[in-house]
GUSE-129912 format. One record per residue (C-alpha): y, z, x. Coordinates in steps of 0.02 Angstrom, whole numbers, plus 32768, in hexadecimal, padded with zeros to 4 digits. Layout:
BEGIN
YZX/...
end
This chain:
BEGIN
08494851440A/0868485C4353/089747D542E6/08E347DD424A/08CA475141B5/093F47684121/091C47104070/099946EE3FEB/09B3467F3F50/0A0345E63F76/0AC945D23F24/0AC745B03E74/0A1246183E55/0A1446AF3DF4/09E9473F3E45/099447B53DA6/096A48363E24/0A38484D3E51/0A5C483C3DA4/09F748BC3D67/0A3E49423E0A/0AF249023DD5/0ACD49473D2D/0A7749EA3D64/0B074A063DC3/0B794A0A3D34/0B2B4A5D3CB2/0AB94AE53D13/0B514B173DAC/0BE24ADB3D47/0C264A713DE4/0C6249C93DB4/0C2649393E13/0C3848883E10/0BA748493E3D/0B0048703EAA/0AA847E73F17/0A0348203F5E/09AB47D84019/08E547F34029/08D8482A40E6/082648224157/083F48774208/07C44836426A/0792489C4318/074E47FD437A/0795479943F8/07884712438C/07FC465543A8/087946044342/07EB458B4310/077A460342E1/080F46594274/082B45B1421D/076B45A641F7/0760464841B5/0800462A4150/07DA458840F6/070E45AA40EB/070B466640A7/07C546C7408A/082E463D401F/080F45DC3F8E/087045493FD6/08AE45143F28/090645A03F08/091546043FA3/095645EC404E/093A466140F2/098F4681418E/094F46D44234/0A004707422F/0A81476741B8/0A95471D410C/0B0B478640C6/0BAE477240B0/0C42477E402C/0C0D48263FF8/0C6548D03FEF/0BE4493A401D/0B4149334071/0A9849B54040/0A08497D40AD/096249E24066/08C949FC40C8/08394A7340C1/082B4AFF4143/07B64B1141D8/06FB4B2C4192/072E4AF040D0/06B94A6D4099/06ED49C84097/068A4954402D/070C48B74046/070F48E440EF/065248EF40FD/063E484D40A8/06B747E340F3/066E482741B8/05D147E44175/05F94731412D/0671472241C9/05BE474C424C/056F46CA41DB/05F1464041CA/06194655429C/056B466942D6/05C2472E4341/05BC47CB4328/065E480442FF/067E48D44308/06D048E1426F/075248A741E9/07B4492B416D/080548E340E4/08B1493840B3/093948E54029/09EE48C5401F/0A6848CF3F9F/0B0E488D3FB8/0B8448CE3F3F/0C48488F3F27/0CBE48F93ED0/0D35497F3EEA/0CDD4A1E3F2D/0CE14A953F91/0C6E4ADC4023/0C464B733FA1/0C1B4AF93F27/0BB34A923F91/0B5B4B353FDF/0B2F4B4F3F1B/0AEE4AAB3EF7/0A774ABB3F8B/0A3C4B673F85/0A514B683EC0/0A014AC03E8F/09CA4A563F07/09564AD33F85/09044B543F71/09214BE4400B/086A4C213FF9/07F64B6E403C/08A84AF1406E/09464AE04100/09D44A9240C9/0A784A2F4141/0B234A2540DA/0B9549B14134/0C4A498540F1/0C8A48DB40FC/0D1E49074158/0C7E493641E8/0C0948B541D7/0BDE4849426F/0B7347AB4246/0B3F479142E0/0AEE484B42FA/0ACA484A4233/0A6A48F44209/0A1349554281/098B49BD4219/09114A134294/086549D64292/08034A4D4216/078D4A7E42AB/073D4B3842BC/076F4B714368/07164C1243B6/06684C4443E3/061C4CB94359/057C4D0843A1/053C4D5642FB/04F44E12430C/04A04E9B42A2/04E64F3B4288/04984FD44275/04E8504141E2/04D250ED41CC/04E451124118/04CC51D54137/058A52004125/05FE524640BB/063851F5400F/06D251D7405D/0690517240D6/0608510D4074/06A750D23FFE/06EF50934098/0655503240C3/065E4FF8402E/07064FB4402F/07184F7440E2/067D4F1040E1/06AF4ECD4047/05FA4F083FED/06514F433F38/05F84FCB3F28/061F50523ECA/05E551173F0B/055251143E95/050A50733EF3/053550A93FA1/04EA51543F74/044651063F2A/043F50933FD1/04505134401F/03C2517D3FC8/034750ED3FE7/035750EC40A0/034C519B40A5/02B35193404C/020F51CD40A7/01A9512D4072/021E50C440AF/024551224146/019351174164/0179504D4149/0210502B41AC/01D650914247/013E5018422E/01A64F874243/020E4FD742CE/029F4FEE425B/03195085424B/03B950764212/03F450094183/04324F6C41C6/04D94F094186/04654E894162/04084EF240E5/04A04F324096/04E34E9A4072/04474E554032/04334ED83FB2/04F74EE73F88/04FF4E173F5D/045E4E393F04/04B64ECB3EAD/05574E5D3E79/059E4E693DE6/059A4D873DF9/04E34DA63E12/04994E3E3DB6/05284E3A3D2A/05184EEF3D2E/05AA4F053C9A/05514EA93C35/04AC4F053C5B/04F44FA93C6C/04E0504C3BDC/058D50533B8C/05CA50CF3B1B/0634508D3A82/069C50F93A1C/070F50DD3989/0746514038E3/068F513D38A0/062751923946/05E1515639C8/056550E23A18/04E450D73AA3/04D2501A3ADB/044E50013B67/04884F553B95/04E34ED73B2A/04694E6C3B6A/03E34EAD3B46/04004EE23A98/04664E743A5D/04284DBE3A9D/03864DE13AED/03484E6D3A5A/03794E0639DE/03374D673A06/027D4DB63A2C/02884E06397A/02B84D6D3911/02374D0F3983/02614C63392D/01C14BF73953/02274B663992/02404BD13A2A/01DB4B863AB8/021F4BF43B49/02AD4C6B3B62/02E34CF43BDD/024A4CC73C4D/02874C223CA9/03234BE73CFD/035B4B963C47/03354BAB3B9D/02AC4B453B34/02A24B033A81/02584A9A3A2B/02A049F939F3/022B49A9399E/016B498939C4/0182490C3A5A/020B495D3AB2/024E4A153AD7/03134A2C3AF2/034B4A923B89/03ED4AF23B9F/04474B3B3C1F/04D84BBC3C13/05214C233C9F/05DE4C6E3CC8/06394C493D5D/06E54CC23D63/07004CFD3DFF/06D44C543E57/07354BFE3DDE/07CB4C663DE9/07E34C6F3EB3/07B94BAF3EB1/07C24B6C3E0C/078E4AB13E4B/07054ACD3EB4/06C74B773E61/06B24B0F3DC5/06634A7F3E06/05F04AF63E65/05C24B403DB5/05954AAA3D55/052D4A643DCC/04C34B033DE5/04BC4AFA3D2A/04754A363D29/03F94A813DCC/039E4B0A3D5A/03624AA43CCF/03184A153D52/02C24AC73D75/027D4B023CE6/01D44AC33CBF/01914A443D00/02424A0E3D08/02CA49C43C7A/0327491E3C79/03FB49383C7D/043248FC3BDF/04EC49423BC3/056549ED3BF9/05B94A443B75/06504ACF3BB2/06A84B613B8D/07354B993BDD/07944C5F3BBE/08274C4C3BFA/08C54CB93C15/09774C823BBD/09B74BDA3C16/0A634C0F3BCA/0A454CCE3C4E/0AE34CEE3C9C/0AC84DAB3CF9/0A984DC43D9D/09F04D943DBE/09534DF23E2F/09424DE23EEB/08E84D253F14/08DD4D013E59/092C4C4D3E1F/099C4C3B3D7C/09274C113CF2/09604B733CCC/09344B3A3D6F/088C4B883D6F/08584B303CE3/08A24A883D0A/083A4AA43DA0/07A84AD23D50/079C4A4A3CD6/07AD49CA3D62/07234A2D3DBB/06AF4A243D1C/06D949683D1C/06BF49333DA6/062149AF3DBF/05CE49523D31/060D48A53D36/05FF48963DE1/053A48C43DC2/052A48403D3D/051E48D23CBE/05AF48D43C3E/060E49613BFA/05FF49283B18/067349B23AF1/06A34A6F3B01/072E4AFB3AC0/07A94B543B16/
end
């Protein structure tokens, strides 16, 4: 049987964390609020005791001079309650942490514990608003869950019931044969339903290479015949615009009032060209390892790292751009014989935080992507021990 341990500040503490929602609230929705109080909650699947929740409570989830927990409901005198958790198969790193300090502090294995949060927010709203807040602000649809309860409903004694986060089902995974000799028609829809982005030209040059007689010939070898999904996929992540930036590699034709021109690759001709030709000799190593190399002075060389992280960033701004920066800190530990962290330095492109029209399918407003980006770079760094000097937006 689950049990649930709920953490809050104790009366009089100031809760930054609500603070900081209360005023999100305001100025990025418009919905006036009074206030926002916020309650860490740990889910723990283990049939665990009321002794063993006060250990765990005291020894690893409150500070106990400025928090206080509860195996049961702490909220109360609120309007409205949002209760956020992540979805079935989302990591959890709080989870994850706190299941492991709670096997080591009770000497058990314990199945698991999923952190989710709650905001309790007084004021004069509606259930519209409140949807808002939660979908709008608080969660995003794409990696969390979310329970709204209105006062007028709440029952301290049930308190929330949020589902435990567990994958249900038995996935037996399978290859698939694919059989690429079809019409156009068909290869676009390929594309599209197995979600490969693809366009025709790709799919036909697939197409092409499967068809070919060497490769017919090595695959009969290996007992191979058809293209597998596995394959596909393979070669269409490997194809990604995230991976191969193919814009940014691709020929592109630029016209204007005085002719035009023939770029093969921006890349290429503008960065990579470029740099080769000036050859400055301070240049120790550049476009051969996974960061660049110059030298500093004559004991040390100084290793930098840049790389882009939209799409992630965009779908999940918090955990797409904490996922960046640290594969950013990874590649210079890998270049060489390996380079000691010093500092991160960030740029962010952003749209207009002041965008009012109707936005794209599973996008978030861009105010909230980069307010959820910049915590993500934060904590990505900090977190790491590696700070983040400075930046531009």
């Amino acid at each position: 049987m689950a049990s649930r341990i709920e953490v809050g500040f104790k009366k009089g503490i100031k809760d930054a964390l609500g603070d900081s929602t209360r005023k999100r609230i305001v100025e990025d929705l418009h919905i006036n609020v009074e206030n926002v109080r916020t309650l860490d909650v740990y889910t723990i699947d283990a049939d665990i005791s009321n002794e063993q929740i006060k250990v765990l409570g005291e020894e690893l989830f409150a500070d106990p001079v400025i928090q206080e927990y509860s195996h049961r409901p702490l909220a109360e005198d609120f309007s409205w309650l949002i209760e956020v958790g992540f979805k079935p198969g989302v990591t959890d790193n709080a989870g994850a942490t706190a299941k492991k300090a709670s096997e080591d502090i009770l000497k058990t294995t314990i199945k698991g514990v999923y952190f989710s949060r709650q905001y309790l927010i007084n004021g004069k709203i509606t259930q519209e608003d409140a949807d808002k807040i939660a979908g709008g602000l608080l969660a995003n649809a794409l990696i969390e869950r979310w329970v709204i309860i209105n006062s007028k409903d709440w029952d301290k004694q049930k308190g929330v019931h949020l589902p435990l986060p567990i994958v249900k089902g038995k996935h037996k995974p399978a290859v698939v044969e694919l059989d690429l000799n079809t019409s156009d028609k068909k290869l676009k829809e390929l594309s599209a339903h197995r979600l490969l982005a693809l366009n025709h030209k790709e799919m036909i040059a697939l197409q092409e290479y499967f068809n070919a007689e060497k490769t017919r010939t090595q695959r009969k070898d290996l007992g191979l015949t058809l293209p597998t999904d596995v394959e596909i996929e393979v070669l269409a992540q490997t194809w990604s615009e995230h991976c191969k930036h193919k814009i940014f590699n691709s020929q592109i034709t630029y016209s204007d009032d005085k002719g035009s021109l023939v770029i093969n690759s921006l890349f290429s001709t503008f960065i990579k060209r470029a740099t080769k030709e000036i050859n400055k000799p301070w240049l120790v190593s550049v476009f051969t390892d996974n960061a660049g190399v110059i030298k500093f002075n004559d004991e040390y060389n100084l290793v930098m790292k840049v790389e882009t992280h939209n799409t992630p960033s965009a779908l999940d701004p918090y955990g797409g751009a904490i996922t960046g920066i640290v594969g950013v800190n990874r590649d210079p530990m890998g270049t060489g014989i390996g380079a000691r962290l010093i500092f991160n330095t960030d740029v962010f492109c952003f749209a207009s935080p002041f965008y009012d029209k109707e936005l794209p399918p599973r996008l978030l407003h861009p105010k909230r992507i980069f307010e959820g980006v910049r915590r993500g770079v934060e904590h990505g760094g900090n977190k790491s021990g590696i700070p983040t000097v400075n930046g531009c937006i």
